[in-house]
Backbone as a printed PyTorch tensor [residue, N CA C, xyz], in Angstrom:
tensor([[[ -8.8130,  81.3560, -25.6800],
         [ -9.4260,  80.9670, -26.9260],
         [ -8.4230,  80.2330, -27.8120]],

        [[ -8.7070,  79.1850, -28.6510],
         [ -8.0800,  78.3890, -29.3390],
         [ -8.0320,  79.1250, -30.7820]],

        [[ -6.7360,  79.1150, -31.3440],
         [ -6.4330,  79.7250, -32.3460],
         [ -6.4290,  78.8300, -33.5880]],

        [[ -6.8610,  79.2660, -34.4320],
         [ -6.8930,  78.3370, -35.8560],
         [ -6.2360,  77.1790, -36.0820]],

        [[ -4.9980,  77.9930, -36.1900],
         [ -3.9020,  77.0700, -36.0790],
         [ -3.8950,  75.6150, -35.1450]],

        [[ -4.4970,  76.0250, -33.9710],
         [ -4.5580,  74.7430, -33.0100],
         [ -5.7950,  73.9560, -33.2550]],

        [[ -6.9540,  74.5300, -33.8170],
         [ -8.2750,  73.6530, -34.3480],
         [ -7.7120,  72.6150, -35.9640]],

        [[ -6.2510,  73.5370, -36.0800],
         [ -6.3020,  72.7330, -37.8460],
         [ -5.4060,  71.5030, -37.2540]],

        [[ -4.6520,  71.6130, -36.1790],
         [ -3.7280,  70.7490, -35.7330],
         [ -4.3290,  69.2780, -34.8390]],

        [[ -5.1680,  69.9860, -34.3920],
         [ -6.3170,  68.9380, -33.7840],
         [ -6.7000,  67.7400, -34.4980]],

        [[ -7.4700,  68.6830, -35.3480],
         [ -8.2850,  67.6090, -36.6730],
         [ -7.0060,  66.7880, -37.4790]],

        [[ -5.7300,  67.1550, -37.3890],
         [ -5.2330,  66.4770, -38.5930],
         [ -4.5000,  65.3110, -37.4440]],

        [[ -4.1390,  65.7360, -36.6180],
         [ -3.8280,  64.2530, -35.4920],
         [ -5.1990,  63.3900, -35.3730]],

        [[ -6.4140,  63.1850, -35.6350],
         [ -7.7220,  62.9000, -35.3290],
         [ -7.6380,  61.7940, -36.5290]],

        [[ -6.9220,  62.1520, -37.9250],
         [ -7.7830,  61.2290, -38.7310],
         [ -6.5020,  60.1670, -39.0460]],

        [[ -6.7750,  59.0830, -39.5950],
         [ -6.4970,  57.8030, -39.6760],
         [ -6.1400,  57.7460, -41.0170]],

        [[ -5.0420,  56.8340, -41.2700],
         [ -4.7540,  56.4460, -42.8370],
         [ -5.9940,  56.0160, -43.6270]],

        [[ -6.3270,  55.9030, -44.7130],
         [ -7.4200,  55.6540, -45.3220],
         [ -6.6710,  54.0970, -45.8390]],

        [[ -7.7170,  53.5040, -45.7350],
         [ -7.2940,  51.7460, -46.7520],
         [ -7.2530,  51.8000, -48.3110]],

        [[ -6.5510,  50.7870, -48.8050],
         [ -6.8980,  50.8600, -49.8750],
         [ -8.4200,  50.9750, -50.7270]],

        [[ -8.8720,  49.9330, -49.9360],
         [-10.4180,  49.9150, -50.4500],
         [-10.9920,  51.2650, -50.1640]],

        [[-10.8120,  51.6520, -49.1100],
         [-11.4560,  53.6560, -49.1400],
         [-10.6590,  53.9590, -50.2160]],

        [[ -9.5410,  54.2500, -50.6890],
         [ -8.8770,  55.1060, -51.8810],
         [ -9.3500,  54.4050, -52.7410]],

        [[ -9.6140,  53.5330, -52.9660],
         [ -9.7700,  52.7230, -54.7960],
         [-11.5840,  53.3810, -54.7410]],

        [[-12.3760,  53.1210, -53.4380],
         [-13.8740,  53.9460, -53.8610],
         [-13.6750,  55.3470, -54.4270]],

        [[-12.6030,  56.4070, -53.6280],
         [-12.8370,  57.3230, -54.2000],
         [-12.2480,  57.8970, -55.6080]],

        [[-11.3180,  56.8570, -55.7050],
         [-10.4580,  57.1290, -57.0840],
         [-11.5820,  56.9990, -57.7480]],

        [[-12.7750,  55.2560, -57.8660],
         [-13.4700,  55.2360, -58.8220],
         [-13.9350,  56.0190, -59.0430]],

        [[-14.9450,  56.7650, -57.7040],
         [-16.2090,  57.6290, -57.8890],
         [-15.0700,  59.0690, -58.7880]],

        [[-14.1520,  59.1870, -58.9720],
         [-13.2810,  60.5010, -59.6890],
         [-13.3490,  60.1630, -61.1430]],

        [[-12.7660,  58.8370, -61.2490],
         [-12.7240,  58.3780, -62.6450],
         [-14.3420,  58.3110, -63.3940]],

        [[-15.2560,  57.7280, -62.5820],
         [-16.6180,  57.2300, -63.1620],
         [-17.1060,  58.9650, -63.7980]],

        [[-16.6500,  60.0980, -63.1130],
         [-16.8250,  61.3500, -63.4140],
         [-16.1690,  61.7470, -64.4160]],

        [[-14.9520,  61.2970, -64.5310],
         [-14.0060,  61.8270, -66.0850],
         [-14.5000,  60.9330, -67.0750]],

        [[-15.1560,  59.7870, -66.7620],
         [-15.7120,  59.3640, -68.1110],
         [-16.6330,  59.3360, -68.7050]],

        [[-17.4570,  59.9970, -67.7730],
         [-18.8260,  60.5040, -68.2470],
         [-18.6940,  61.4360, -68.7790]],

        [[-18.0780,  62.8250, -68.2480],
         [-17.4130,  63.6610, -68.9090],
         [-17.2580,  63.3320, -70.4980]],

        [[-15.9880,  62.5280, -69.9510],
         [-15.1200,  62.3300, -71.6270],
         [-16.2360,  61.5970, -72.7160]],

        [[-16.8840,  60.9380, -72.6040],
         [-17.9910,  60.2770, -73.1880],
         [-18.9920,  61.8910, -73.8400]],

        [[-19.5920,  61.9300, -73.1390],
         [-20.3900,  63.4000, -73.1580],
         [-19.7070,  64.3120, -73.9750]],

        [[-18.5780,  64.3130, -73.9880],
         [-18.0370,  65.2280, -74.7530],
         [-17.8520,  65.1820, -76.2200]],

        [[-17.0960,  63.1720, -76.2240],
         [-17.0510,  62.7390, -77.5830],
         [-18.5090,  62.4190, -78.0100]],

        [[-19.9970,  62.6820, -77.6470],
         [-21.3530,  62.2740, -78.6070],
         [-21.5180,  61.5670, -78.4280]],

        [[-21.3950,  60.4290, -77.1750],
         [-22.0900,  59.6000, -76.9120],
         [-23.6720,  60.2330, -76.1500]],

        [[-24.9120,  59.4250, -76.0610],
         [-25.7140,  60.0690, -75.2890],
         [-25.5240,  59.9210, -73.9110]],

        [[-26.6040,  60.6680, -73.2110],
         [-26.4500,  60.6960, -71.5810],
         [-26.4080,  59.2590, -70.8070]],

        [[-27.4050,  58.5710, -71.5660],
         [-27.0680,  57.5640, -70.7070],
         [-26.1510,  56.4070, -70.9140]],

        [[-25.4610,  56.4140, -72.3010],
         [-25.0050,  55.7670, -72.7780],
         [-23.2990,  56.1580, -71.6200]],

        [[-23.1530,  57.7350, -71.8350],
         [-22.3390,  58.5880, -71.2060],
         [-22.3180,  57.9130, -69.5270]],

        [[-23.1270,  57.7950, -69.0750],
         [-23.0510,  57.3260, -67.4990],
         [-23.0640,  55.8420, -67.3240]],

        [[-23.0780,  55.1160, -68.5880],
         [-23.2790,  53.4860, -68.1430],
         [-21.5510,  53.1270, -68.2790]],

        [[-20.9980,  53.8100, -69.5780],
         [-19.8910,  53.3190, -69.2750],
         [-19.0260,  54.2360, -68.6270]],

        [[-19.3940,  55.5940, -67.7320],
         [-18.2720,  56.1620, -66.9240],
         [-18.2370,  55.1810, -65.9950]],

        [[-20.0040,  54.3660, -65.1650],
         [-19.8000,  53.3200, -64.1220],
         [-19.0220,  52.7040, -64.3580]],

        [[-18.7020,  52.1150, -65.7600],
         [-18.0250,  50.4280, -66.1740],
         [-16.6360,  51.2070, -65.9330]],

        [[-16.3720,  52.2410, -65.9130],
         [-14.5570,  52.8240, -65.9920],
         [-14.3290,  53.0710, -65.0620]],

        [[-15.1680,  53.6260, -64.0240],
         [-15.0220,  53.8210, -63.0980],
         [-14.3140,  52.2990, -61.4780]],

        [[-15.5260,  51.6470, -62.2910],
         [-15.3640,  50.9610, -61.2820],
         [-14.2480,  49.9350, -61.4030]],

        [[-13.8830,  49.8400, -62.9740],
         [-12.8400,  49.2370, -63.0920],
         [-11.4920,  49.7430, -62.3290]],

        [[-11.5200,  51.1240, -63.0570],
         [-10.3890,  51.5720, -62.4180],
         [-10.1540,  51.8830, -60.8640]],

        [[-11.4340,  51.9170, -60.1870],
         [-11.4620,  51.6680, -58.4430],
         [-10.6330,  50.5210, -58.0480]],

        [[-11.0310,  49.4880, -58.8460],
         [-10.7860,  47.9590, -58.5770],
         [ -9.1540,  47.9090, -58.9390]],

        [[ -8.8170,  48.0450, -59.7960],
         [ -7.4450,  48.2550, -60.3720],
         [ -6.4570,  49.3490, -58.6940]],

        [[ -6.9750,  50.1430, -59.0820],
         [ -6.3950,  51.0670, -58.0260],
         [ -6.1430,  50.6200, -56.5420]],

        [[ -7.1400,  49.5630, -56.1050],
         [ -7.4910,  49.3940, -54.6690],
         [ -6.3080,  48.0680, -54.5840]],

        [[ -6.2790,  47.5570, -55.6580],
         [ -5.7920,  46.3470, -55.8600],
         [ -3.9860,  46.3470, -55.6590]],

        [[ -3.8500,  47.7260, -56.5620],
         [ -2.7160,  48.3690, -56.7040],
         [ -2.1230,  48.4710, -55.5650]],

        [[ -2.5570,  48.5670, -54.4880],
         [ -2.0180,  49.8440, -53.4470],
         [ -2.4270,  48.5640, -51.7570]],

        [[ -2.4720,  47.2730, -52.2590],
         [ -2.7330,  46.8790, -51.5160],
         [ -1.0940,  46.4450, -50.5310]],

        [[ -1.1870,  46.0060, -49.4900],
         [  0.1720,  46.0800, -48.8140],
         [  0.4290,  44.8260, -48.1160]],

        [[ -0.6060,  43.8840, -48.0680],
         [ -0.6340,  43.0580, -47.1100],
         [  0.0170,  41.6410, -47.7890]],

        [[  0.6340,  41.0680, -47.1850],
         [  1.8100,  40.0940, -47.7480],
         [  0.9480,  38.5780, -47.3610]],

        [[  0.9570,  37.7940, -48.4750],
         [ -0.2770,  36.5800, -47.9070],
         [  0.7780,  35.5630, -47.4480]],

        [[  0.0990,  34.9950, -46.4940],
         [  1.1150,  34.5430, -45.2410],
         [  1.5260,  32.8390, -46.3720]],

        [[  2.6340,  32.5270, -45.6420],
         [  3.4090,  31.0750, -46.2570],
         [  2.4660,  30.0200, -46.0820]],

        [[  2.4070,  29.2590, -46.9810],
         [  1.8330,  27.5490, -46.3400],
         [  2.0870,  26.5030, -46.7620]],

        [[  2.3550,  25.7300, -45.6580],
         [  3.0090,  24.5710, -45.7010],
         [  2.7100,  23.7310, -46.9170]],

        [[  3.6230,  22.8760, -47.5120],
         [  3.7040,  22.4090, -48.7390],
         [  2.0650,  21.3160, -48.2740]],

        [[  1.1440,  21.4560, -49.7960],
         [ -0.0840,  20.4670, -49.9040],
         [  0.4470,  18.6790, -50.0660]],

        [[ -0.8420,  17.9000, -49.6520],
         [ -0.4430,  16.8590, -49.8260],
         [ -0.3070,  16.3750, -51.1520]],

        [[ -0.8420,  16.7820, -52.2860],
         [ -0.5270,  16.6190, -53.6040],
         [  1.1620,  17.6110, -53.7940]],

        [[  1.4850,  18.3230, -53.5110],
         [  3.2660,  18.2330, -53.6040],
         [  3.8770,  17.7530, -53.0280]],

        [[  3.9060,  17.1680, -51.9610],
         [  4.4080,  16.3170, -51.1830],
         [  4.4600,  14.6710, -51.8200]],

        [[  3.3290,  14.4500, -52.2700],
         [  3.2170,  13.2700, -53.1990],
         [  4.1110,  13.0640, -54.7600]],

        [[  4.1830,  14.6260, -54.8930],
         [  4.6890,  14.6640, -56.0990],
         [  6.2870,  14.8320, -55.8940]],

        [[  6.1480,  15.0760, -54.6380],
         [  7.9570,  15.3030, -54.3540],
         [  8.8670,  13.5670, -54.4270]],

        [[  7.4910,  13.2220, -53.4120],
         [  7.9250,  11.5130, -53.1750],
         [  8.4130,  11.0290, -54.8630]],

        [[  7.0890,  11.2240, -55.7340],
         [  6.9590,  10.3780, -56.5680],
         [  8.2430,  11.0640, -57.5860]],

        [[  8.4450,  12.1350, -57.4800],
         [  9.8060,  12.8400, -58.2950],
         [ 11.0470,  11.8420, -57.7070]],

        [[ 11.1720,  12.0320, -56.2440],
         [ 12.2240,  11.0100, -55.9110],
         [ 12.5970,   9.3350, -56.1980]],

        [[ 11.4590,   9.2820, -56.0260],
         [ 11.4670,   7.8350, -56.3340],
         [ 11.9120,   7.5160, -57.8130]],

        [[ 11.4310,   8.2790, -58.6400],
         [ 11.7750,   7.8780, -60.3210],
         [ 13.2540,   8.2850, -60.3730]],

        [[ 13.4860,   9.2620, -59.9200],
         [ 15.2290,   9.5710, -60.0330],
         [ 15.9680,   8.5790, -59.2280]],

        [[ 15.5510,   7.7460, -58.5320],
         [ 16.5640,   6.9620, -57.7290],
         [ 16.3240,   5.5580, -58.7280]],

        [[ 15.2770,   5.0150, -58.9900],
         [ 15.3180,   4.0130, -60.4350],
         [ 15.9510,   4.2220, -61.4450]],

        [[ 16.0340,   5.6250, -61.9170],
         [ 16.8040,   6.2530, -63.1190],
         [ 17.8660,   6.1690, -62.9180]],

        [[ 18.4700,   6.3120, -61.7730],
         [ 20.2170,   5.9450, -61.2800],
         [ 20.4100,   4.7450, -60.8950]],

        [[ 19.6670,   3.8170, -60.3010],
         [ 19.6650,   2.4130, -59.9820],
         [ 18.6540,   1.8780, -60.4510]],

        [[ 18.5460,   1.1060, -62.0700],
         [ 17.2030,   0.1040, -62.2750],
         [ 17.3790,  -1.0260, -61.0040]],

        [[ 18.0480,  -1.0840, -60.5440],
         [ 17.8790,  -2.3650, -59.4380],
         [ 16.8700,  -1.8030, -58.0530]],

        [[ 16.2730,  -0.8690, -58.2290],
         [ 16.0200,  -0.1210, -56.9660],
         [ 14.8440,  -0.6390, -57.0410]],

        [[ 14.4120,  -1.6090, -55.0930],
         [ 13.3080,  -1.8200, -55.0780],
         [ 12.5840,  -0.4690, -54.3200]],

        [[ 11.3330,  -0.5350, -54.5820],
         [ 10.5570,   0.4290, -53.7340],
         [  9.9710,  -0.0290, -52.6210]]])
């Protein structure tokens, strides 16, 4: 027979890091609850109480998910408008040191 201990050890090798976007849902759905709360408490009415725990909530999901994100956005190669602007930077500095400079 399998002992506790080995059913709790099981399950915790089984589960997977959670993403940000899973943690920022459940942070919201925590927060959207403390501000309904906190609302409710200070005299706002009920529904007034649950429209803006959503609006706090979900802000602060969004904030949170945003927070905790990890992924590094990859390099890219310089656009053809900086490249143009590199030319056209060069070109004026080489007139600026030589007015004789044809192009």
């Amino acid at each position: 027979m399998a002992t506790l201990q080995d059913k709790k050890s099981a399950n915790t090798a089984k589960k997977r890091p959670k993403s940000p976007k899973e943690k920022g849902i459940s942070f919201g759905v925590k927060m959207w609850i403390f501000f309904m709360l906190m609302f409710g408490f200070l005299g706002y009415s009920t529904v007034l109480s649950i429209l803006f725990g959503v609006v706090g909530g979900v802000a602060a999901g969004l904030i949170y998910a945003w927070w905790h994100i990890t992924d590094v956005p990859e390099q890219t190669p310089a656009s053809d408008a900086q490249r143009t602007l590199a030319y056209v930077t060069d070109q004026r500095s080489k007139i600026k040191e030589n007015p004789d400079f044809k192009r």
